[in-house]
C-alpha positions in Angstrom: -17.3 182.3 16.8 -17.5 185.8 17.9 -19.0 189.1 15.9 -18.0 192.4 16.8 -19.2 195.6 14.5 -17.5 198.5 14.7 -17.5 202.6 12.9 -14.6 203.4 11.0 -15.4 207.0 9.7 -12.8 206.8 7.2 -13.9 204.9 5.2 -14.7 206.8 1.9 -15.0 204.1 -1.4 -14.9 200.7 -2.2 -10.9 200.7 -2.5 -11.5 201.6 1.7 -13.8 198.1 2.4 -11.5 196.1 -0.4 -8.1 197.2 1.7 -9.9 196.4 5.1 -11.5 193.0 3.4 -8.0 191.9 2.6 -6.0 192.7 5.6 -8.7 191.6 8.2 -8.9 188.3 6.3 -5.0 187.9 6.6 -5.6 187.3 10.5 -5.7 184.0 11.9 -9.1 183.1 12.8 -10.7 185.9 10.7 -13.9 183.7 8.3 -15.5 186.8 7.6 -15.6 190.6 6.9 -18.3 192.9 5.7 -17.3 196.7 5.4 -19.8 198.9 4.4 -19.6 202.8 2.6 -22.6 204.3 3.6 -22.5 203.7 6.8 -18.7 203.0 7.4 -19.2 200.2 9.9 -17.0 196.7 9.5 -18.2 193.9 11.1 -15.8 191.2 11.4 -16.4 187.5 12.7 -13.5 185.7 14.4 -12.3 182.9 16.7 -9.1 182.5 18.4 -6.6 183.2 18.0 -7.7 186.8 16.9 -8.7 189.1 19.3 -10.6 192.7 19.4 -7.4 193.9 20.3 -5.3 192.9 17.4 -9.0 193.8 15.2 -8.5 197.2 16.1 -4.5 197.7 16.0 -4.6 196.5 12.4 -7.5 199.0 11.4 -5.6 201.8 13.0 -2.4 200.2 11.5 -3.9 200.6 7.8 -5.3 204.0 8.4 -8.9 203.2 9.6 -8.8 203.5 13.2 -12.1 202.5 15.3 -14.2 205.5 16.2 -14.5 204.8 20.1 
């Protein structure tokens, strides 16, 4: 299992972390996802298949692209 943590600064209200929640956790190898409000970081924990990669094209996909 991996972990990776990263800023989205969009992220304004719970609707934000629900919407993230949901289409992280539709990702193959995806067991877990915390998004938090107040300090707009999402930390997701993954195996394969799922990369960072794919992680980080479906946040920018769904409006809440990875502050680099």
């Amino acid at each position: 299992m991996k972990s990776v943590t990263y800023l989205a600064p969009n992220i304004s209200c719970k609707h934000c972390t629900h919407t993230i929640a949901m289409e992280l956790m539709a990702i193959e190898g995806v067991s877990k996802v915390d998004a938090d409000v107040q300090t707009r970081l999402v930390t997701i924990t993954f195996d394969d298949p799922a990369t960072e990669q794919q992680l980080k094209a479906t946040l920018a996909e769904i409006n809440y692209p990875v502050a680099e």
